[in-house]
C-alpha positions, 0 to 999 in steps of 0.5 A: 467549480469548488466542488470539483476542486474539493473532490481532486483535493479528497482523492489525492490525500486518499493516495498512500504508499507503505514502505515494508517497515509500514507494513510489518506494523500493520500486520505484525511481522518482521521487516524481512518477512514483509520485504518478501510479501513485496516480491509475491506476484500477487502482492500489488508492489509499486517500484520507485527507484530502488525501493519497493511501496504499495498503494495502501487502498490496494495492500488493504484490498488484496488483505481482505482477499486473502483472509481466512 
């Protein structure tokens, strides 16, 4: 039973989201141009409300795709 209880706790602090200010420190750009990554049809953007947020194993993921 234990186990099962540290496997949920490990997965939920595995759930992130980056805002497009988190974003345009990781990859180095302005706020602007990371706003706009969010809009890409194949960027995985979540919408909360108002706000634009990606899932941070699903920004990593679509990163690696997308390297050259």
């Amino acid at each position: 039973m234990e186990d099962i209880i540290k496997e949920e706790i490990a997965t939920e602090e595995e759930i992130v989201f980056l805002t497009p200010m988190d974003v345009a420190k990781i990859i180095g750009c302005s706020v602007q141009a990371a706003r706009e990554l969010f809009y890409r049809e194949d960027f995985p953007t979540i919408k909360v409300g108002k706000n634009f947020k990606v899932m941070k194993s699903a920004f990593v993921d679509w990163c690696r795709k997308r390297r050259v």
